[in-house]
LUMGU-767677 format. One record per residue: residue number from 0; residue in one letter; y, z negated, x of N, C-alpha, C in turn. Coordinates in pm, 1 decimal. Each point is the difference from the previous one (the first is absolute). Layout:
// LUMGU-767677
   n res      n_y      n_z      n_x     ca_y     ca_z     ca_x      c_y      c_z      c_x
 NUM   A        Y        Z        X        Y        Z        X        Y        Z        X
...
// end
This chain:
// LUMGU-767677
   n res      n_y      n_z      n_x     ca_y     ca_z     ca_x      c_y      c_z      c_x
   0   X  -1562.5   -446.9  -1084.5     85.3    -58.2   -103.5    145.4     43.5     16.3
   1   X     50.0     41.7    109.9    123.3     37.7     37.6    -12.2     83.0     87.0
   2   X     83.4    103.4     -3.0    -10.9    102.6     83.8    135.1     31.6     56.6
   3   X    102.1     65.5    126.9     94.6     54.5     19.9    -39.1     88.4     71.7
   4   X    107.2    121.2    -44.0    -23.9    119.4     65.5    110.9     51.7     56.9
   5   X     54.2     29.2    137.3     91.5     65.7     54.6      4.6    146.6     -8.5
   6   X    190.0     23.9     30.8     -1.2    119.2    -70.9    131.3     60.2     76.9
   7   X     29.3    173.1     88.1    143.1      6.6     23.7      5.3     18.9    149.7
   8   X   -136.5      8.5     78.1     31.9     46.9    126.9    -14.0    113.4     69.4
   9   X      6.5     25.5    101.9     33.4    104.3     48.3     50.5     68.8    124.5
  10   X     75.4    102.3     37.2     32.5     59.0     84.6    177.6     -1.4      6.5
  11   X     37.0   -103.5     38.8    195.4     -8.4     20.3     29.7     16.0    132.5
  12   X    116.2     94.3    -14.7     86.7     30.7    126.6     29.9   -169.6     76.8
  13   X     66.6     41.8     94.6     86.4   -110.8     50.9    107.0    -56.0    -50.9
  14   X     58.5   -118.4    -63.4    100.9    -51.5    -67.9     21.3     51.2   -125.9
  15   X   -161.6     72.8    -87.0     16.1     16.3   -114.6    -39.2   -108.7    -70.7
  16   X    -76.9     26.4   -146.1     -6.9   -125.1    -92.1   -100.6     29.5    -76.8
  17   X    -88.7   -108.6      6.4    -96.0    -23.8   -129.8     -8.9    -88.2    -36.9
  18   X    -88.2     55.5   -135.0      2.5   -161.3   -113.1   -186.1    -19.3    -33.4
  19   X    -26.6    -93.6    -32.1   -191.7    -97.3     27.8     60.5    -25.0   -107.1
  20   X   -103.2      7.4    -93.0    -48.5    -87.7   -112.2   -137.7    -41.4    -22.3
  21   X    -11.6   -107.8    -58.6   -114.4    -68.0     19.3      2.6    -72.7   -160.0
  22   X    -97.1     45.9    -55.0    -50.1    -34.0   -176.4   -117.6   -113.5    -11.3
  23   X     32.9   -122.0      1.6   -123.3    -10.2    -96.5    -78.7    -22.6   -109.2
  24   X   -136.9    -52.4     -6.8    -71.3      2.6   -136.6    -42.8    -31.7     14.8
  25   X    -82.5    -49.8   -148.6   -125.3    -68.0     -5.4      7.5   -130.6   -128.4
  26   X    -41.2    -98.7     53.3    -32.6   -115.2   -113.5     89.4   -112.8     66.0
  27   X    165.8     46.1     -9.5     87.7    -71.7     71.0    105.1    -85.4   -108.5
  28   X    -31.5   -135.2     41.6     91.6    -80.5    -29.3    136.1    -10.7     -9.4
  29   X     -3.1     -2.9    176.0    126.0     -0.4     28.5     35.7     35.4    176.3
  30   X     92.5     36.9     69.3    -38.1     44.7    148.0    115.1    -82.1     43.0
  31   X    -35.7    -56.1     94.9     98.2   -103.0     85.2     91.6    119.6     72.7
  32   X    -52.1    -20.7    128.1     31.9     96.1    115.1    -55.9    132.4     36.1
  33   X    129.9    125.3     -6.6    -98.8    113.5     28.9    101.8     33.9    143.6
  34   X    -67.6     45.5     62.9     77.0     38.0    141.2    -72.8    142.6    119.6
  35   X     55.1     39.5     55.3    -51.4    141.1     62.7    -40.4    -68.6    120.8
  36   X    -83.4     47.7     63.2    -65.2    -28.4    180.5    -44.5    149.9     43.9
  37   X     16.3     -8.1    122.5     16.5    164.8     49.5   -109.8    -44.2    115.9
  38   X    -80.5     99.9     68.4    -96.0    -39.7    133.6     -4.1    127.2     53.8
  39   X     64.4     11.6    131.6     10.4    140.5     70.2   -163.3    -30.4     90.2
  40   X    -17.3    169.7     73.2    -95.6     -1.9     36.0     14.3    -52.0    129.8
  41   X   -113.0    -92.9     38.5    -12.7    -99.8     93.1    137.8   -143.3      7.0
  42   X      8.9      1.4   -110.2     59.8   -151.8    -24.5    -16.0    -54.1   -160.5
  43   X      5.2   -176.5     31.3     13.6    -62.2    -88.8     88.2     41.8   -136.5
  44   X   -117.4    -13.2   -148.6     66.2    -35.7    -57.7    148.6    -97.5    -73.6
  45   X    123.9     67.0     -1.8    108.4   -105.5     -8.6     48.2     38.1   -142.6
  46   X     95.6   -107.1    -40.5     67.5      8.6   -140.2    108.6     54.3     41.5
  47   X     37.6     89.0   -141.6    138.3     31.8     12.6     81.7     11.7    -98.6
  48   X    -35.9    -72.2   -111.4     93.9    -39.7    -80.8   -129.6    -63.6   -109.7
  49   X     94.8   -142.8    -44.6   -110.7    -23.8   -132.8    143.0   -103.7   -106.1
  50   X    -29.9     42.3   -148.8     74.4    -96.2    -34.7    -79.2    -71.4   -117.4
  51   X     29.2    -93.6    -32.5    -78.7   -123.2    -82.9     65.0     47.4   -158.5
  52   X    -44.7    -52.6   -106.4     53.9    -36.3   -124.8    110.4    -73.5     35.2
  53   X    113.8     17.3    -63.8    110.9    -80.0     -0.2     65.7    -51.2    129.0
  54   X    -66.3     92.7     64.6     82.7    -14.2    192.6     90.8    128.0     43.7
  55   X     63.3     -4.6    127.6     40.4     81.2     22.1    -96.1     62.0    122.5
  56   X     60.8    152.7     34.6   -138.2     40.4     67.6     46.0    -63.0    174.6
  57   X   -159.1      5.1     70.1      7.1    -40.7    156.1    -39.2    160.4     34.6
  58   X    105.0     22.5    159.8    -36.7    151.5     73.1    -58.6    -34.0    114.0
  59   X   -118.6     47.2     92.6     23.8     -3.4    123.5    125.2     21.4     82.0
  60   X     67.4    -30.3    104.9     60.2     16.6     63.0     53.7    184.2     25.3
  61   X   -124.3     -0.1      9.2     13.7    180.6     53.9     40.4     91.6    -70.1
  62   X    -23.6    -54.4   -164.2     33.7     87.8    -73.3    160.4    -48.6   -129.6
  63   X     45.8   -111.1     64.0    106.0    -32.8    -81.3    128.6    138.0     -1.2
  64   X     33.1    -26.5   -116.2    136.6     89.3      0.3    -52.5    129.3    -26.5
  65   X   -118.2     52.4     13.1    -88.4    136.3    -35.9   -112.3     23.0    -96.1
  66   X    -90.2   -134.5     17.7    -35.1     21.2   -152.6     56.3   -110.4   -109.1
  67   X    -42.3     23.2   -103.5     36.1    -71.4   -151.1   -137.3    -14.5    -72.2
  68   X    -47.4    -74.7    -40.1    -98.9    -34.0    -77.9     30.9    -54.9   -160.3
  69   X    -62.1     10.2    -79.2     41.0     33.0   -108.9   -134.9    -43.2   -104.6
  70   X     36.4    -59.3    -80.5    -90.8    -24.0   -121.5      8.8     28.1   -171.9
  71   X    -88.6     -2.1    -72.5     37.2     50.2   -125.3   -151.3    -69.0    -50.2
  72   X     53.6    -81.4    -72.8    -92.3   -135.0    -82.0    -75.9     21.9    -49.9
  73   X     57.7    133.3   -120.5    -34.0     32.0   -121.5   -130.2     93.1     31.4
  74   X     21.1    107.9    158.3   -111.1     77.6     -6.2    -85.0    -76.3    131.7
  75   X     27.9    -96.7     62.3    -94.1    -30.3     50.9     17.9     67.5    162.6
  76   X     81.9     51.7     16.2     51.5    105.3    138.6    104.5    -85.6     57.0
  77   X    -41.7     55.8     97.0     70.5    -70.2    184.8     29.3    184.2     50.5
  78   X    149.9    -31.8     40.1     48.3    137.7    110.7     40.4    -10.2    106.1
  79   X     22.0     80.9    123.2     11.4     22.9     80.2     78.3     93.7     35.9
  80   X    128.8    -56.0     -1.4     78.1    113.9     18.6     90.9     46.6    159.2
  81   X   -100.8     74.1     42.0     43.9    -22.7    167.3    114.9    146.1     41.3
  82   X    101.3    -82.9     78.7     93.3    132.9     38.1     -7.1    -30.2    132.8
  83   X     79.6     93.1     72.7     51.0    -36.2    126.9   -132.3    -20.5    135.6
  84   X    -93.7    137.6    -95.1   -145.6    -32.0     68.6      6.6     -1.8    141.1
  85   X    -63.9    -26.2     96.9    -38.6     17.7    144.8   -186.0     56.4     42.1
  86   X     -3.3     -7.2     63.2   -132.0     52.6     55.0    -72.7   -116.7     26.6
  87   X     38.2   -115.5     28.2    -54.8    -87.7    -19.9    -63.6    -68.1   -116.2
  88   X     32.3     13.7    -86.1    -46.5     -1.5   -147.3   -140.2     46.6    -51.9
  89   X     -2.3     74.0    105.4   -143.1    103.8    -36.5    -81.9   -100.8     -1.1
  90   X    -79.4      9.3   -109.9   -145.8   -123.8    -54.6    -52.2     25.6   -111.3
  91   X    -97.4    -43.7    -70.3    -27.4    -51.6   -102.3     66.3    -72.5    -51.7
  92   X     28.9     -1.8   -137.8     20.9   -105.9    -40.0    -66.8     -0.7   -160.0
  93   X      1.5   -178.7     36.5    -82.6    -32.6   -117.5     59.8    -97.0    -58.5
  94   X    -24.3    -34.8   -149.3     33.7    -59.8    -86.6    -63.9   -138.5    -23.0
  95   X     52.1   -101.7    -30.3    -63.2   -132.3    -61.1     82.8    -49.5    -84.8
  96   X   -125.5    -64.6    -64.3     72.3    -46.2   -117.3    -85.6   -175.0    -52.8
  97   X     66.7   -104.4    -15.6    -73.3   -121.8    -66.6     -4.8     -8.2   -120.1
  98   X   -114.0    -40.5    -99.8    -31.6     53.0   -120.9    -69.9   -118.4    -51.2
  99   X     32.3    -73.9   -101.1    -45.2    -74.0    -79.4    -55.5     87.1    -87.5
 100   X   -142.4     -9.7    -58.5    -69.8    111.1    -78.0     -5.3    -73.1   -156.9
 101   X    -36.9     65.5    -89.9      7.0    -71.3   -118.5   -114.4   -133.4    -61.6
 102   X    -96.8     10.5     82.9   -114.2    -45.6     19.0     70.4   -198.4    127.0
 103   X    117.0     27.0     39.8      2.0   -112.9    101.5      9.2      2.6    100.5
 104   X    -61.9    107.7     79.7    -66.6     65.8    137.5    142.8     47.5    107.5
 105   X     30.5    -48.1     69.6     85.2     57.4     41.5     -9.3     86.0    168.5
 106   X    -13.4    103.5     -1.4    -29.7     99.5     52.3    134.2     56.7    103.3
 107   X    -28.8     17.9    151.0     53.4     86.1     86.2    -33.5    129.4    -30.6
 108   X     53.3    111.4     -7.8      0.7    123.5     22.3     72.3     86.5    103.6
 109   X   -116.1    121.8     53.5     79.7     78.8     71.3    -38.9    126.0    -32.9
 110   X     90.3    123.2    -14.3      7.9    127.3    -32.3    -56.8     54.7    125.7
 111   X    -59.4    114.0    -41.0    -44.4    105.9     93.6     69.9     81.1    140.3
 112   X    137.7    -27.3     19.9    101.9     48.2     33.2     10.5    131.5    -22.0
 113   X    124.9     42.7     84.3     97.1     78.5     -4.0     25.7     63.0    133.2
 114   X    -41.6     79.2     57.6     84.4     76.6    143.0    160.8     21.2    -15.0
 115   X     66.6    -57.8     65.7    111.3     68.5     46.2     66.8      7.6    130.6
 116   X     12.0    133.9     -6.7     25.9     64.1    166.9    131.4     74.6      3.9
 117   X     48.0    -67.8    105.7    152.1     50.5     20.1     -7.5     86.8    137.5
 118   X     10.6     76.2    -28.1     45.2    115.1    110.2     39.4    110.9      5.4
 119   X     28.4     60.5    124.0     89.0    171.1    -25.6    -73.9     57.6     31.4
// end
């Protein structure tokens, strides 16, 4: 009934910059909260940025002051706009999104992710 799909990763230098976008679709009402979570290899999935309808956005710690997250109502997209990369960063990342469907149903979603790898 809802689908998101991540989008925008890749291969960045050290202290370069990329941008995640994350679309979704389907038989959507309306979407509360969409927010990014990243899971490197051999550790826990963590959040790293999510912002609500009519909120302002929350960062992990690690990544304040470097990324920006970003929404746009009209198409249904959540961004990710990361600078000031490190090597630590390197993960997946994936998308969620909360979704009231048109039907009532209100639905968690998570996107397929995204690789992004920072290194020289």
């Amino acid at each position: 009934q809802v689908q998101v799909v991540e989008s925008g990763g890749g291969l960045v230098q050290p202290g370069g910059s990329l941008r995640l976008s994350c679309a979704a679709s389907g038989s959507i009402f309306s979407i509360n909260a969409m927010g990014w979570y990243r899971q490197a290899p051999g550790k826990e999935r963590e959040l790293v940025a999510v912002v609500r309808s009519g909120g302002t956005p929350n960062y992990a710690d690690s990544v304040k002051g470097r990324f920006t997250i970003s929404r746009d109502n009209a198409k249904n997209t959540v961004y990710l706009q990361m600078n000031s990369l490190k090597p630590e960063d390197t993960a997946v990342y994936y998308c969620n999104a909360g979704a009231l469907t048109t039907i009532g149903v209100y639905l968690e979603v998570w996107g397929q992710g995204t690789l992004v790898t920072v290194s020289s």
